[in-house]
C-alpha positions in Angstrom: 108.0 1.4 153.3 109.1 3.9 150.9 108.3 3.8 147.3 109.5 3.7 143.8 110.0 6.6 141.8 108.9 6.1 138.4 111.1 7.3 135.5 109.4 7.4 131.9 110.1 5.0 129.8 111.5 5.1 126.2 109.5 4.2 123.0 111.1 1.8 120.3 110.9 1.3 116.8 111.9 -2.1 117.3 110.1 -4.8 115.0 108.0 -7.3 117.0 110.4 -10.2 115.6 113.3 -8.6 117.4 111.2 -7.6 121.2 110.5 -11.1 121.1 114.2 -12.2 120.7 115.4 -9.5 122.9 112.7 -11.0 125.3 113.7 -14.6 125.2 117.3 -13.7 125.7 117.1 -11.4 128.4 114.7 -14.2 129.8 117.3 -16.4 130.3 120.0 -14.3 131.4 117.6 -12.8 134.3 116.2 -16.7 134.9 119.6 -17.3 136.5 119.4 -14.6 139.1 116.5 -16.0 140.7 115.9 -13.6 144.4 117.8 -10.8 142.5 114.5 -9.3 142.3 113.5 -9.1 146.2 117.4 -7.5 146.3 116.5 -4.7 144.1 113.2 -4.4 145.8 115.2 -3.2 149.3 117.6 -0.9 146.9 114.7 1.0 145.3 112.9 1.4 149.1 115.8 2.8 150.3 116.3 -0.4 152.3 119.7 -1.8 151.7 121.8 -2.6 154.7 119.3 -2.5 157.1 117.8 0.5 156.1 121.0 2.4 157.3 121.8 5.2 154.5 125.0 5.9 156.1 126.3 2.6 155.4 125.1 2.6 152.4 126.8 6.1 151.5 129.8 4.1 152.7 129.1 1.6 150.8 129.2 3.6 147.6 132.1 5.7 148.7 133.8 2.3 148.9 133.2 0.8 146.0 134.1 4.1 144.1 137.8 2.6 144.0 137.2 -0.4 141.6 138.2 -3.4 144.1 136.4 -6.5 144.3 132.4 -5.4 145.4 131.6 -9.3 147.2 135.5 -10.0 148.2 136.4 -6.2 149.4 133.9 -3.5 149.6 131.2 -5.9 151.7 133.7 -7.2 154.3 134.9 -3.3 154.6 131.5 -2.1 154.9 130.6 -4.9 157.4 133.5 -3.8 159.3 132.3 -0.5 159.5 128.5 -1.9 160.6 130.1 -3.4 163.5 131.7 -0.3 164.9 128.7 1.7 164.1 126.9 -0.7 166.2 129.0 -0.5 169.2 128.8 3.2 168.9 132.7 3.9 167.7 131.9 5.7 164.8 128.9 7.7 162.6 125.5 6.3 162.2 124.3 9.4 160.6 124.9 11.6 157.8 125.3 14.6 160.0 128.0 12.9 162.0 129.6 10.9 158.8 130.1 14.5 157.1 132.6 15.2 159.8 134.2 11.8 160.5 138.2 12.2 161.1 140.1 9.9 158.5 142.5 9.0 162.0 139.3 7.2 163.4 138.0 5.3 160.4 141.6 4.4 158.8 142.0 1.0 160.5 138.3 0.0 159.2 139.7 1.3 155.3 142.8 2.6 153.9 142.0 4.5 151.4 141.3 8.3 152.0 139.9 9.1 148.9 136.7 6.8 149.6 136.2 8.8 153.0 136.9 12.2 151.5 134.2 11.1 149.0 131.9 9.2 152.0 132.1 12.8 153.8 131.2 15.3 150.8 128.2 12.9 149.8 127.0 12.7 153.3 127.6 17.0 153.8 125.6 17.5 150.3 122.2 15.1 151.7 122.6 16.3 155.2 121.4 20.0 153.6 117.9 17.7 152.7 116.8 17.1 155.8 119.2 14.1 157.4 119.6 13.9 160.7 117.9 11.0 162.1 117.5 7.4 160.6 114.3 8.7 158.8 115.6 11.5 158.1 118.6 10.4 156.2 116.4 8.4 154.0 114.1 11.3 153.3 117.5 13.0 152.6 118.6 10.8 149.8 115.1 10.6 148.6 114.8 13.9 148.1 117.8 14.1 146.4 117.4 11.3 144.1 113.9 12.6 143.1 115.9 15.9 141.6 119.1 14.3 140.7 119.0 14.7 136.9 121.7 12.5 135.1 122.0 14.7 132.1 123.5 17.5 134.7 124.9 15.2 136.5 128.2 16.9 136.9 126.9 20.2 137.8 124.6 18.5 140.3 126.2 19.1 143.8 126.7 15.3 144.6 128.1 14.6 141.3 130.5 17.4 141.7 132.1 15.9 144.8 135.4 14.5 144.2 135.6 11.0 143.7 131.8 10.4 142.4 132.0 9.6 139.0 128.7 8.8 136.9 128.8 5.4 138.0 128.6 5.7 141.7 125.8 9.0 141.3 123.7 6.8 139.3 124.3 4.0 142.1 123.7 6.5 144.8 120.5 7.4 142.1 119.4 3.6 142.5 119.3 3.7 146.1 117.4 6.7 146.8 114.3 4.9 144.8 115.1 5.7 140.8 114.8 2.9 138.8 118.1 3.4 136.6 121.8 1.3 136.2 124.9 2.3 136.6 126.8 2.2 132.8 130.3 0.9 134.0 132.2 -1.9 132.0 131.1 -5.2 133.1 127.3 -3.7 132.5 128.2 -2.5 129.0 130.1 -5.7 128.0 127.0 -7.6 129.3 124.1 -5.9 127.7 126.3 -5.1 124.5 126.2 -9.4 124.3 122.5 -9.7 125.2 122.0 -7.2 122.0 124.3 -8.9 119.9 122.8 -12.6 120.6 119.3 -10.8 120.1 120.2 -9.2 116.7 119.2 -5.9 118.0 121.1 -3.2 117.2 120.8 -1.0 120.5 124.0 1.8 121.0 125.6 1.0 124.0 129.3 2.6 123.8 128.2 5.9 125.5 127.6 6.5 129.2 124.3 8.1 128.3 123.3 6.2 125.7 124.2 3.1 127.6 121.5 3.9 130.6 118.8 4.7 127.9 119.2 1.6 126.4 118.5 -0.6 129.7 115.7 1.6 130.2 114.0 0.8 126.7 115.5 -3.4 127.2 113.5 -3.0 130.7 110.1 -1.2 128.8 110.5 -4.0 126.4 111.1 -6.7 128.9 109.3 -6.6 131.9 112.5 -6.3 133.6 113.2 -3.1 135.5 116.5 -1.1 134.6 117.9 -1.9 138.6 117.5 -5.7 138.3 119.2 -5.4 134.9 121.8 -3.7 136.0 122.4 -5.6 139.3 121.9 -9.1 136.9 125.2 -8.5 134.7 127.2 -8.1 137.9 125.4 -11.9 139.2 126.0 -13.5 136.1 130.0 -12.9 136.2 132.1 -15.7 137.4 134.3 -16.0 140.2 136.3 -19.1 140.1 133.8 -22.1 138.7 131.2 -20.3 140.1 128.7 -17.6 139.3 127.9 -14.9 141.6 124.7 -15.0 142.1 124.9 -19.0 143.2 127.7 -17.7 145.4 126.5 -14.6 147.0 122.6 -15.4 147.1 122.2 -15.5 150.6 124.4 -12.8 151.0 122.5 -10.5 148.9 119.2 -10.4 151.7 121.6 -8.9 154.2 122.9 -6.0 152.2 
């Protein structure tokens, strides 16, 4: 099983008074995600999906667009499992980087997310991919140099349709122990910080990831499971997502 890569963690000048409200609050917010973490274990061992990284490259590449992650990108990607399986289209990174939009269309519309699913998949198949193995080492390898301060010059990041939030989700699944700064994780983390009375900058993209690196260093809580916990806490209809999608979260 592959490892973690360890990122270094922040130092704080928080007093103890407000770690050990940051604590509690966090504490109860992460106590209603319970088998989040065994999730977040398969996403930092390059594990998701079965281990396959082209699915989750398609996963990504999906997801890119903003629709509903549980409601459309799953079933899509699903979809797309299913024909890999049956040996209709790529199960490699090799192959993916050259998939025709004709034979994928039916699976998902939108040709944006397979213009994007093709440049990510050309960019790691330079790092060794190849074979199942192989495209894991690929991502690895990638992820191990990935720096997000450069992230736009990085060649990944520079592919169009990757934005900062799907490099640092690509990031998360080749083993860094990061988050993904987009809305709902801002609005989520900007609440934990104002319930805690701890003032903690959250409004820039940068800034944002820092901060759930020094609330994990503080809490115990790793910056993936986080990051993955403001999206389970959200609602969808009189339910919360994590009570909804549990089971569903072992298979991908």
């Amino acid at each position: 099983m592959h490892g973690i890569i360890a990122v270094q963690m922040p130092d704080t000048d928080l007093s103890r008074a407000e770690r050990e409200r940051l604590t509690e609050v966090v504490g109860r917010h992460m106590a209603l995600c319970d088998g989040l973490r065994s999730h977040c274990d398969r996403c930092l061992q390059t594990g998701r999906w079965g281990g396959s990284v082209t699915l989750m490259i398609v996963d990504a590449a999906f997801m890119s667009i903003g629709l509903n992650y549980f409601t459309a990108v799953v079933p899509g990607v699903a979809t797309y499992e299913q024909e890999m399986l049956a040996g209709r289209v790529p199960d490699s990174l090799s192959a993916l980087s050259r998939v025709r939009y004709e034979s994928v269309a039916e699976i998902w519309k939108n040709r944006r997310s397979w213009d994007m699913a093709k440049g990510v998949a050309d960019c790691l198949s330079r790092h060794g991919a190849g074979t199942a193995d192989g495209d894991a080492a690929a991502l690895r390898a990638w992820a191990a140099r990935a720096s997000l301060d450069s992230w736009t010059s990085d060649a990944v990041g520079m592919v169009s349709g990757v934005g900062i939030n799907t490099y640092q989700y690509l990031r998360m699944m080749g083993g860094i122990d990061t988050s993904m700064p987009d809305k709902i994780v801002r609005r989520v983390i900007a609440q934990i910080a104002a319930e805690a009375v701890v003032p903690l900058p959250t409004k820039g993209d940068l800034e944002l990831v820092d901060t759930i690196a020094l609330i994990g260093h503080i809490t115990g809580h790793r910056p993936v499971e986080l990051c993955w916990m403001t999206w389970m806490v959200q609602s969808e209809g009189k339910t919360m997502r994590m009570d909804k999608y549990r089971d569903l979260l072992q298979r991908i």
